[in-house]
LUMMAR-564083 format. One line per 10 residues: number of its first residue (from 1); their letters; for each residue z, y, x of C-alpha. Coordinates in steps of 0.1 Angstrom, whole numbers, plus 5000, padded with zeros to 4 digits. Layout:
! residues N
NUM	A	Z,Y,X | ...
! end
This chain:
! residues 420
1	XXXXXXXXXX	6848,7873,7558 | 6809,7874,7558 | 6817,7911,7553 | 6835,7921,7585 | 6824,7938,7617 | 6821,7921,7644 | 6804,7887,7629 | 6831,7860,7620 | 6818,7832,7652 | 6815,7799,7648
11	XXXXXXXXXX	6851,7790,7657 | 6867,7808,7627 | 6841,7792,7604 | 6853,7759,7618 | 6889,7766,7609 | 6880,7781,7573 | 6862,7749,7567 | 6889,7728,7585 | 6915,7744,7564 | 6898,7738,7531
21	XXXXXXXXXX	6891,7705,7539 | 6929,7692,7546 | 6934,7709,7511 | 6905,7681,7495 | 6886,7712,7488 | 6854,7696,7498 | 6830,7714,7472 | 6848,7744,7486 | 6840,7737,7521 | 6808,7728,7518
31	XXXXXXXXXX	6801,7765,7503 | 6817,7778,7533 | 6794,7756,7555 | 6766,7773,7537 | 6776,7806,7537 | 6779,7800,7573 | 6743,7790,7577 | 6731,7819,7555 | 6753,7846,7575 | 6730,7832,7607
41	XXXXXXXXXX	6756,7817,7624 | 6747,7787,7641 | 6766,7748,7639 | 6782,7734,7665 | 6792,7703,7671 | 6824,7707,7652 | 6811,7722,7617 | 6785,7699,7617 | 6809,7667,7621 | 6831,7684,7594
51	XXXXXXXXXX	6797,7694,7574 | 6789,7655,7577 | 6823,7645,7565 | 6822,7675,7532 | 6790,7649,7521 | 6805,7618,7523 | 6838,7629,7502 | 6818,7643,7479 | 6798,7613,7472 | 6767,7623,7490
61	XXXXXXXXXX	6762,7599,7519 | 6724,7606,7518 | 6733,7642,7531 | 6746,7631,7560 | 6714,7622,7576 | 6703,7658,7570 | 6732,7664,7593 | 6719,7644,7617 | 6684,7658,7616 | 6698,7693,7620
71	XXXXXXXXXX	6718,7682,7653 | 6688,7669,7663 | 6668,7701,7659 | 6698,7727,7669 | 6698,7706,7704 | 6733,7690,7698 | 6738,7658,7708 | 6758,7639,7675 | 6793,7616,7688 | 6808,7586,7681
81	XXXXXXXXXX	6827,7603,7658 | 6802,7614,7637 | 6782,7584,7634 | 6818,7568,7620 | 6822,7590,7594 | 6784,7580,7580 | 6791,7546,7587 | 6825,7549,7566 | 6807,7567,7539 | 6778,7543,7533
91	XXXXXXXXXX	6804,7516,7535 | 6828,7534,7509 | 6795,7534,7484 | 6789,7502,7486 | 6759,7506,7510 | 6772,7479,7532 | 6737,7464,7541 | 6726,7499,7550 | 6752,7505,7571 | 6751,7471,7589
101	XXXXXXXXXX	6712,7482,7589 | 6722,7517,7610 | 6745,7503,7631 | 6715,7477,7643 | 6691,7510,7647 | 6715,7527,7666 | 6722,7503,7688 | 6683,7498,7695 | 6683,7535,7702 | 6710,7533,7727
111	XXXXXXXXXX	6742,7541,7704 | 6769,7517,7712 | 6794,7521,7684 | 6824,7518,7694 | 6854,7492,7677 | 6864,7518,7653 | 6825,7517,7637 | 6823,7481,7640 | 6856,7478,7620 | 6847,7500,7596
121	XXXXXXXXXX	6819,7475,7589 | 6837,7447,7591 | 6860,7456,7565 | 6830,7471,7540 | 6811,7439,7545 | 6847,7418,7535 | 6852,7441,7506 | 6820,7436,7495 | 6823,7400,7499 | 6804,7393,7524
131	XXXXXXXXXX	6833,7379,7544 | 6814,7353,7562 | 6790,7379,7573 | 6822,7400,7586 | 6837,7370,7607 | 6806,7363,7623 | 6801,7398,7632 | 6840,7401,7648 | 6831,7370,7668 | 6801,7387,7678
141	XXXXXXXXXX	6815,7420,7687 | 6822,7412,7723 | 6788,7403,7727 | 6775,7437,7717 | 6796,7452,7744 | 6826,7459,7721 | 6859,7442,7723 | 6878,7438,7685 | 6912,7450,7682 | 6939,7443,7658
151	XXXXXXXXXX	6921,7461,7633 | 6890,7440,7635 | 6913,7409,7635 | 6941,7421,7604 | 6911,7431,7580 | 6896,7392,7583 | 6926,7376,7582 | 6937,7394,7547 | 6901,7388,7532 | 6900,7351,7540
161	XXXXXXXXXX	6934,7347,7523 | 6924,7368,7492 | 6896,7347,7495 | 6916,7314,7493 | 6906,7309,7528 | 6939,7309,7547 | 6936,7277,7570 | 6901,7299,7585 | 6927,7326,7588 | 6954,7310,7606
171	XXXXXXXXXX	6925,7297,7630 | 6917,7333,7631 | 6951,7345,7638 | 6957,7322,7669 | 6924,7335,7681 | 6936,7368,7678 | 6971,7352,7699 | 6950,7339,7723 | 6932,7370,7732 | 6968,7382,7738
181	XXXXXXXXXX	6960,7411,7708 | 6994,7417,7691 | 6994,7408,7654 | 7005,7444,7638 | 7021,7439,7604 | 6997,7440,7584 | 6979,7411,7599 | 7014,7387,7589 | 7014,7407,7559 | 6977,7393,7550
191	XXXXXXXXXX	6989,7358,7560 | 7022,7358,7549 | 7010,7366,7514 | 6979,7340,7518 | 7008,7312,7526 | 7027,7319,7494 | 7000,7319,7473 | 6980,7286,7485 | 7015,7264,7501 | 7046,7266,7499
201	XXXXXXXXXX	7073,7293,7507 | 7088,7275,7537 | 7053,7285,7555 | 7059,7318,7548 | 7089,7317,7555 | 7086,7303,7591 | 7058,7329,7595 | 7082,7359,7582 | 7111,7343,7610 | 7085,7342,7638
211	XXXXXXXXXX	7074,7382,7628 | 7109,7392,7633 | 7114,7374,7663 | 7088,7396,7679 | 7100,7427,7669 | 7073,7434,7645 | 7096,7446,7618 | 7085,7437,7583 | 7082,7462,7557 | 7083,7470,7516
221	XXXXXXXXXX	7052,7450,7513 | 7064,7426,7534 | 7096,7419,7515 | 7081,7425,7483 | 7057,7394,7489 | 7081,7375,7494 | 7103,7385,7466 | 7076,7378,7444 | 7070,7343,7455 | 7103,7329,7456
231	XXXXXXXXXX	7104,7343,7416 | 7072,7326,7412 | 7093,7291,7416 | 7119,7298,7399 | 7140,7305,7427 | 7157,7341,7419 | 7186,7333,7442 | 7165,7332,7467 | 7147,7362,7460 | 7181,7383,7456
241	XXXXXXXXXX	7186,7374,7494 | 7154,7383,7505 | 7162,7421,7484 | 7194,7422,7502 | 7175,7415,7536 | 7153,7444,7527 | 7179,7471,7519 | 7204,7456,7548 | 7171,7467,7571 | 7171,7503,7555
251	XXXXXXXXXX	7141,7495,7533 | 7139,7509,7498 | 7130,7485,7474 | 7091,7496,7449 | 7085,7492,7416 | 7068,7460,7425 | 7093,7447,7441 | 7113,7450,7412 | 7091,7441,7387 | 7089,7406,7402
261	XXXXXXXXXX	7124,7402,7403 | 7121,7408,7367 | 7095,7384,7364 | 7118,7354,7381 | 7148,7362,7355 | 7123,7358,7329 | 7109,7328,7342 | 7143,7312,7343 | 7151,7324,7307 | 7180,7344,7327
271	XXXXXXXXXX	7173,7377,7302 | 7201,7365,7273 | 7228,7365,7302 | 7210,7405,7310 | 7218,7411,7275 | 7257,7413,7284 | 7253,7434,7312 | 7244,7412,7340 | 7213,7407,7362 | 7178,7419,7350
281	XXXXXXXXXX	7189,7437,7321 | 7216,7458,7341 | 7184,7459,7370 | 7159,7478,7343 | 7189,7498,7325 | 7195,7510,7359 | 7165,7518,7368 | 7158,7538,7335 | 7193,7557,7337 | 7197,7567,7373
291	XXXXXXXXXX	7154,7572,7373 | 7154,7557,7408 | 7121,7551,7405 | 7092,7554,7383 | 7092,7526,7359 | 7055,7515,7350 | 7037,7498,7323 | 7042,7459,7341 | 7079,7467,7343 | 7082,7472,7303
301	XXXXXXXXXX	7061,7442,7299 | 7078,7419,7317 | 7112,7428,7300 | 7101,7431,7261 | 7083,7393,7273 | 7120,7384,7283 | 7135,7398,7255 | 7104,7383,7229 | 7110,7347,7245 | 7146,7348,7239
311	XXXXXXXXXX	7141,7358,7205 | 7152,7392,7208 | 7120,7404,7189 | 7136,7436,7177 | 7151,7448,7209 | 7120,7441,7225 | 7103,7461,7198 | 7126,7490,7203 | 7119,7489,7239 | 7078,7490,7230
321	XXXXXXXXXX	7088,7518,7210 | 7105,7537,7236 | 7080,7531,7263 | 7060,7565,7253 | 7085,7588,7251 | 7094,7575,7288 | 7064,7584,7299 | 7048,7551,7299 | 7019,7548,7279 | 7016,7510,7262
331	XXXXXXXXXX	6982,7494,7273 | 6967,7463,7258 | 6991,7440,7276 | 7018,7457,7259 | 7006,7454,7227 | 7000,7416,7230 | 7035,7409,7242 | 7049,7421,7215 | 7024,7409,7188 | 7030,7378,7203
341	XXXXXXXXXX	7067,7378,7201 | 7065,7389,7163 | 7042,7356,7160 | 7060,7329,7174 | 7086,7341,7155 | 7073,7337,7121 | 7067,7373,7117 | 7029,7379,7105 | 7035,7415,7087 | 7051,7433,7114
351	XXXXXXXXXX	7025,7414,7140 | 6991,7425,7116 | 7011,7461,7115 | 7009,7461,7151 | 6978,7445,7150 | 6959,7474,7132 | 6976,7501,7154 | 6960,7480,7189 | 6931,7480,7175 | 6927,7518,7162
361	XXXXXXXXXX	6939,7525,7202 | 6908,7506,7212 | 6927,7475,7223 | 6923,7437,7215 | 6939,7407,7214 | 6942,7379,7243 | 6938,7349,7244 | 6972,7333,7232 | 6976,7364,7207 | 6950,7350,7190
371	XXXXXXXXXX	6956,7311,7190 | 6986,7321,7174 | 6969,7340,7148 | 6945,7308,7143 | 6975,7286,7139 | 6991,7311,7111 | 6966,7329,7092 | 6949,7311,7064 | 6911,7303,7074 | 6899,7321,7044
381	XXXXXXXXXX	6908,7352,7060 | 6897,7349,7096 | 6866,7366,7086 | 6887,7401,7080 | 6869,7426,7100 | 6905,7434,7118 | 6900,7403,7132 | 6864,7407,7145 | 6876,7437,7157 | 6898,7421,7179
391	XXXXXXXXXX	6874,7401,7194 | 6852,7432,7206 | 6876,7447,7233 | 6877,7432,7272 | 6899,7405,7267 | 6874,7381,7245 | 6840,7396,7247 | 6817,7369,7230 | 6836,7345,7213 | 6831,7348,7170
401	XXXXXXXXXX	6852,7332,7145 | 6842,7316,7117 | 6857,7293,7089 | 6863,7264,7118 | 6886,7292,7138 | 6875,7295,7174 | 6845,7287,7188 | 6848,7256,7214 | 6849,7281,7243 | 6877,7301,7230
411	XXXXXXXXXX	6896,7274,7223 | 6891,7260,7254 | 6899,7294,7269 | 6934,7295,7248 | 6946,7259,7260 | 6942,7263,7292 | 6966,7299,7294 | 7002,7287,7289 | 7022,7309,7265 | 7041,7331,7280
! end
């Protein structure tokens, strides 16, 4: 291209380096940029925005106020656009304060940022926890000559729930109503999923009625939410309706979805009536068979814990087994459940068989794994180095055991997790 007679221009640059970019070929495009430069053809404002937007994918925020500079000194006034994509990027590194700190310069220097920027910030100062920082900059977004939109509004609502916060959000959310801004879905996703964590479902539930009522059609996640918390109590009936809602509306039921059903069946001890065919065992044979969808690692967990707390140790074990050549690689979680199953079931050589192979995979045990070990393993031998192995992986960092078993924390630590 640098090769041909006349000169490539600008434009044909710009859709060399546009093309590469839709392919994520940032490093790519970036050399094109360059060769650009070298070949004497001059930026515009489009290969600079797209020169800008090559640094921040690629990690290098700092770049992108060279960007700037060069606008600057080529004459070309920068956008709204571009200052977004710096913004984003600083954000996305977890330079929120220097962000926030830009936005405030650019301001002073007569750059309004439009609601777009001012989201953007809003959701990097939430996600870096700074939620209270982020409210108090939605309510002052007006202010600053900027009005919030639904973005602004969905983005605190879901962090004050994650945060616990979900009365502040529903006083949020009537704000929103009050400013006659439409709640999009994912603002009653935020909530709906804050109400089932911190009340009951009947909140949620009233919520979930009032989305549908105006027309803002729920959807997986939606659903799945729900699912999930109606299993969490125990109530799988009700979380079979909700499923049947969801396909009735044309939705295809996740992986997640499923995996919570899974969860509610286990809860109820349901899995010895799956054994003949029925409910979650015919759900996760059906799954496997007609490979519908991808079955992941929390889907074989849940049903070998089923199958484990029913005492079906060696179907569960034969599922473990079968996880890799699935596809499925076992992670630590994996590993426990089954270990634990072996244990409560009076099975110490299989379980310190297993035990050996976790740990050679770079794996430990959890908490209740190793109460139960505690509780069956003569204290003369707690100070095996298989067992302070086990206490070196993520699950218990600093606890040591000696000839007393655990320490106090541990202990403490292991009675207050409920056996699964």
């Amino acid at each position: 291209m640098l090769h041909t007679n006349p000169r490539p221009s600008v434009v044909k640059f710009g859709q060399l380096v546009n093309s590469l970019m839709r392919m994520n070929a940032f490093q790519a495009a970036f050399y094109a940029s360059k060769q650009m430069e070298l070949a004497g053809v001059p930026h515009n404002l489009y290969t600079l925005g797209m020169l800008l937007r090559c640094f921040c994918k690629l990690g290098r925020v700092d770049f992108g106020y060279s960007v700037l500079s060069k606008a600057l000194k080529l004459g070309i006034q920068f956008n709204d656009v571009m200052l977004t994509t710096l913004i984003d990027g600083l954000c996305k590194d977890g330079r929120v304060v220097e962000a926030a700190r830009l936005v405030h310069k650019l301001r002073i220097l007569g750059y309004q940022q439009d609601v777009f920027s001012y989201s953007i910030l809003v959701d990097g100062l939430c996600k870096a926890g700074k939620t209270s920082v982020g409210l108090e900059l939605l309510k002052n977004m007006e202010e600053l000559g900027c009005q919030p939109n639904v973005v602004s509004y969905s983005t605190i609502i879901r962090r004050l729930c994650k945060d616990g916060m979900v009365s502040k959000a529903l006083d949020v959310f009537s704000e929103m109503e009050d400013k006659k801004i439409q709640p999009n879905v994912f603002a009653y996703n935020g909530l709906i999923h804050g109400l089932c964590i911190s009340s009951t479902i009947n909140e949620a539930m009233e919520l979930f009625n009032k989305m549908v009522e105006r027309k803002i059609m729920p959807d997986t996640f939606t659903y799945s939410i729900l699912v999930d918390a109606f299993c969490k109590e125990g109530n799988v009936l009700g979380a079979k309706v909700i499923l049947k809602m969801m396909i009735q509306e044309g939705l295809i039921p996740n992986i997640i979805t499923y995996n919570s059903l899974m969860d509610g069946y286990c809860l109820r001890n349901e899995l010895d009536k799956a054994r003949r065919g029925d409910e979650a065992r015919e759900m996760f044979s059906k799954l496997n068979r007609d490979n519908c969808l991808q079955l992941n690692t929390r889907t074989y967990n849940t049903a070998i814990n089923g199958l484990c707390r029913q005492g079906f140790v060696d179907e569960a074990y034969e599922l473990f087994r079968k996880m890799e050549g699935d596809g499925c690689l076992p992670d630590g979680g994996s590993y426990n459940v089954i270990i634990h199953g072996f244990l409560r079931h009076k099975d110490p050589l299989e379980a310190m068989d297993l035990i050996h192979e976790m740990v050679s995979k770079g794996f430990s045990a959890d908490a209740r794994t190793m109460t139960l070990l505690i509780e069956l393993v003569p204290k003369n031998q707690l100070d095996h180095p298989i067992f302070q192995k086990l206490l070196r992986g993520p699950d218990i960092k600093s606890h040591k055991i000696g000839s007393s078993g655990l320490s106090a924390a541990a202990a403490a630590a292991a009675a207050t997790q409920g056996t699964c």
